[in-house]
C-alpha positions as CSV (number, residue, x, y, z in Angstrom):
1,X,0.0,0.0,0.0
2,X,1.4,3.6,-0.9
3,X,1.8,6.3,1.3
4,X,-0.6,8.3,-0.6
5,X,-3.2,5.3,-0.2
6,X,-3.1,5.1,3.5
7,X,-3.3,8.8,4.0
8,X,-6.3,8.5,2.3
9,X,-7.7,5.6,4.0
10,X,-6.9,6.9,7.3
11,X,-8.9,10.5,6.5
12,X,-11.9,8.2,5.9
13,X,-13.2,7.9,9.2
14,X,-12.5,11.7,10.1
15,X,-14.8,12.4,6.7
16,X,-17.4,9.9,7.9
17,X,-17.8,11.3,11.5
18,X,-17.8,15.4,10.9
19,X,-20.2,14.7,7.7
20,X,-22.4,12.9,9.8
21,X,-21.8,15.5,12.6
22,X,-23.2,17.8,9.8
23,X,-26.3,16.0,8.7
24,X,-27.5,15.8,12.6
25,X,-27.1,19.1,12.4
26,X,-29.2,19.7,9.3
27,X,-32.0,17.7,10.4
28,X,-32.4,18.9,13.9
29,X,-32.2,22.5,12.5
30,X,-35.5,21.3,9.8
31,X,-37.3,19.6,12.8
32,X,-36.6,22.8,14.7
33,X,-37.3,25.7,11.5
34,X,-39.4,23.7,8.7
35,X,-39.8,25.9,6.1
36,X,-38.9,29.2,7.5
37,X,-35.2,29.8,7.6
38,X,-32.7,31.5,9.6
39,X,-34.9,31.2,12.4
40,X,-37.9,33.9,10.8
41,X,-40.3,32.7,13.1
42,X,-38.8,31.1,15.9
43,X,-39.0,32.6,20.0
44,X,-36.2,34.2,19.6
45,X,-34.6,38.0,19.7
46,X,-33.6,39.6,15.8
47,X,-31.3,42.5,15.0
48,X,-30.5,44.1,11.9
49,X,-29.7,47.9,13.4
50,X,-27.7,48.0,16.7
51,X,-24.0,48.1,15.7
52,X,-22.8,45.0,16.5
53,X,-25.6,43.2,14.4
54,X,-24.3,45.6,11.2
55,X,-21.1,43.9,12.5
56,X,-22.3,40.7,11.8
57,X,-24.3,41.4,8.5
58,X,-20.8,43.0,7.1
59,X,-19.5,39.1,7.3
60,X,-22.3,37.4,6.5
61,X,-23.5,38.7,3.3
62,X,-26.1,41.2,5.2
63,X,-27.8,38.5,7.3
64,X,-29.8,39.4,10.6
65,X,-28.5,38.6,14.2
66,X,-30.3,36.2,16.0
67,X,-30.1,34.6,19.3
68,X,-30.5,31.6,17.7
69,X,-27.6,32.0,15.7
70,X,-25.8,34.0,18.1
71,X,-25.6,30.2,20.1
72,X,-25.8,28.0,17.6
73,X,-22.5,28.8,15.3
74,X,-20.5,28.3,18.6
75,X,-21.7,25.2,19.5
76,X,-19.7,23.5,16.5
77,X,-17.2,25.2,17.0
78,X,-16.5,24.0,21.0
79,X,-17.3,21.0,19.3
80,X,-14.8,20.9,17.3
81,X,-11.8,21.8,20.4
82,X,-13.0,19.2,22.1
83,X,-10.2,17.3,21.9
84,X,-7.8,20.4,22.9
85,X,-10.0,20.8,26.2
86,X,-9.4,17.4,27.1
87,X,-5.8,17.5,27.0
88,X,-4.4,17.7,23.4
89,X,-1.8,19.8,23.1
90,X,-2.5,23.5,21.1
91,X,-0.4,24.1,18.9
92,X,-1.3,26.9,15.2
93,X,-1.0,23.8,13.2
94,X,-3.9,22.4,15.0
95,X,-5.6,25.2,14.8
96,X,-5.4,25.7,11.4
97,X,-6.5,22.4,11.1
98,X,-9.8,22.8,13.5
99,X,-10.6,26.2,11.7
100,X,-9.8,25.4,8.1
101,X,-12.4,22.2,8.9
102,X,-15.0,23.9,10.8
103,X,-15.3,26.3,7.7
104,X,-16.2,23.5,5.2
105,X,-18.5,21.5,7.7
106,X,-20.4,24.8,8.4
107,X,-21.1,25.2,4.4
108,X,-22.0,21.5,4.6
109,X,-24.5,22.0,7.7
110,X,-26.4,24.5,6.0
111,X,-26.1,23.1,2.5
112,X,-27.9,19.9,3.6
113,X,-30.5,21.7,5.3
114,X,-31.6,23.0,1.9
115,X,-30.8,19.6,0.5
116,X,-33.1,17.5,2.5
117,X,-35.4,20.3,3.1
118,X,-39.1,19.3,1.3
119,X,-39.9,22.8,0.8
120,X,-36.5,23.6,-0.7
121,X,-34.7,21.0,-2.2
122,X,-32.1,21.5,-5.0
123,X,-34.8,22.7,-7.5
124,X,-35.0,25.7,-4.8
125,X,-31.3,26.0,-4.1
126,X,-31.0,29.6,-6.4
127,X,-30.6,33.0,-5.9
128,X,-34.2,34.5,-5.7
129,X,-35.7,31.5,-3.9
130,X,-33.9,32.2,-0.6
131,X,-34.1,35.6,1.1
132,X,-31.1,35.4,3.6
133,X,-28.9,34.3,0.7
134,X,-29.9,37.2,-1.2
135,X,-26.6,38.7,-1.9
136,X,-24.4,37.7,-4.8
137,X,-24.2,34.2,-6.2
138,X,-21.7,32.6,-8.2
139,X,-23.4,30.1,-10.1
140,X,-25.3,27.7,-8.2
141,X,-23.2,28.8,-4.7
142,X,-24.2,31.7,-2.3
143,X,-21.3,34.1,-1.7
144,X,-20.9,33.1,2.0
145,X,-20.1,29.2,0.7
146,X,-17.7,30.5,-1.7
147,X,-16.0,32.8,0.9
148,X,-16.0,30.0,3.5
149,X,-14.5,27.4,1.1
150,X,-11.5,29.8,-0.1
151,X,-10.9,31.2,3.7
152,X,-10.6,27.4,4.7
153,X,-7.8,26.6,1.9
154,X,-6.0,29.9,3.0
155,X,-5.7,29.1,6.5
156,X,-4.7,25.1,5.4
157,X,-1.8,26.6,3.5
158,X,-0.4,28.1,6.7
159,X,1.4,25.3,7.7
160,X,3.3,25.4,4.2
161,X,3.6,29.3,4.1
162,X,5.3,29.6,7.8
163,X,7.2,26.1,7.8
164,X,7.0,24.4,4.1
165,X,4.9,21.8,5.2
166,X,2.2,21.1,2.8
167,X,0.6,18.4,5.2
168,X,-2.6,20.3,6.2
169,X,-2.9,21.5,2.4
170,X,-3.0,17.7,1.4
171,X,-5.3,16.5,4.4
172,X,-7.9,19.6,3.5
173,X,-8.0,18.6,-0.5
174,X,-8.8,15.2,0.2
175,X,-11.3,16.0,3.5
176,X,-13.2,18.8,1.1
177,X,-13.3,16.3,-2.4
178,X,-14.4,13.8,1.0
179,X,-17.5,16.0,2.1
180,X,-18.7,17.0,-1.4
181,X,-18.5,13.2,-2.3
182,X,-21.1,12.2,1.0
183,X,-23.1,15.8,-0.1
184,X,-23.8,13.8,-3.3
185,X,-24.7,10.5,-2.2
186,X,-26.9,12.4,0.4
187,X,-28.8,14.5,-2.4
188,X,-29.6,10.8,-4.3
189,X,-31.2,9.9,-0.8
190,X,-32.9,13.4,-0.1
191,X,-36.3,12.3,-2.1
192,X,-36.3,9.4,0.4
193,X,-36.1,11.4,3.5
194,X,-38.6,13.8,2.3
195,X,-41.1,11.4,1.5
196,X,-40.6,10.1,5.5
197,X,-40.5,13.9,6.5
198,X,-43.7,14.1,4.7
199,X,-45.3,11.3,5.7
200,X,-44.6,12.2,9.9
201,X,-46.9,15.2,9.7
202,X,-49.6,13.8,7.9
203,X,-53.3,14.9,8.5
204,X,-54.3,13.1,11.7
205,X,-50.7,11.2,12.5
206,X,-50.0,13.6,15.9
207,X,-50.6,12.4,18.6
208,X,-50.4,15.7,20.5
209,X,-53.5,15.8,22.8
């Protein structure tokens, strides 16, 4: 077995886990919103004017601040330093490798809502169909995926910038061409899980007194 065939093999099972990781993610958040998006009509607070939600618009493509999302896009991301909490040691290669990861799996997360979403789908996945992705588009990707995707490659190419270690560079490739290989097999199965999402909330099926 090459070297290059065992890297691969042993990025597998990190793939496997933080895609999964992602599609909990997804479906919790379509149990939790349904068909109204970035929490438009859940209990919770929503800012576009105070300064620090301007803040937060200016890097995210104009989005409102919620509380929802205020708590939400951090609890991924102490996910995801787990391991340092626990007693790994820190080090910036490590944290290029937890940031440069979180970027992708966030773009996955919300990807696969719209994915497996019955009201959205991919034949809703466009610019004019979703109001909090209303800024620019290139092709069939929001601006914010783009930027994420390109941020995450620059911080992988730390490593190889400050040391000439292309590691990280090499373990990103493969764990990005890694997600967008699951995001396919997941879109064949989306029609599947709709049906069942469908089929939960039929007329009469709650059992809610």
């Amino acid at each position: 077995m090459s070297d290059l065939t065992a890297f691969f093999l042993a990025a597998l099972p990190r793939i496997a886990f933080l895609f999964g990781f992602a599609l909990l993610f997804a479906l919790v958040e379509i149990e939790i919103e349904g068909a109204d998006g970035w929490a438009s009509k859940l209990p919770t607070w929503y800012r576009r004017s105070p300064a620090y939600a301007r803040l937060y618009g200016l890097f995210m493509s104009g989005k409102p601040l919620t509380g929802y999302h205020a708590i939400m896009f951090f609890i991924p991301l102490c996910a995801f330093h787990i391991g340092i909490a626990f007693g790994q040691p820190w080090s910036l290669g490590l944290e290029a490798r937890i940031v440069a990861a979180y970027l992708v799996w966030s773009v996955t997360w919300d990807f696969l809502w719209f994915l497996l979403n019955p009201v959205y789908g991919w034949g809703r996945f466009r610019k004019g169909e979703i109001w909090w992705h209303s800024r620019r588009w290139i092709g069939r990707a929001p601006i914010d995926y783009v930027n994420a995707i390109v941020t995450s490659f620059l911080v992988a190419v730390l490593p190889l910038i400050l040391r000439g270690r292309p590691w990280l560079l090499i373990e990103h490739t493969v764990f990005v061409a890694g997600m967008a290989a699951l995001t396919a097999l997941c879109a064949l199965a989306a029609p599947l899980y709709q049906r069942w999402y469908r089929h939960m909330r039929r007329p009469g099926a709650d059992e809610r007194p």
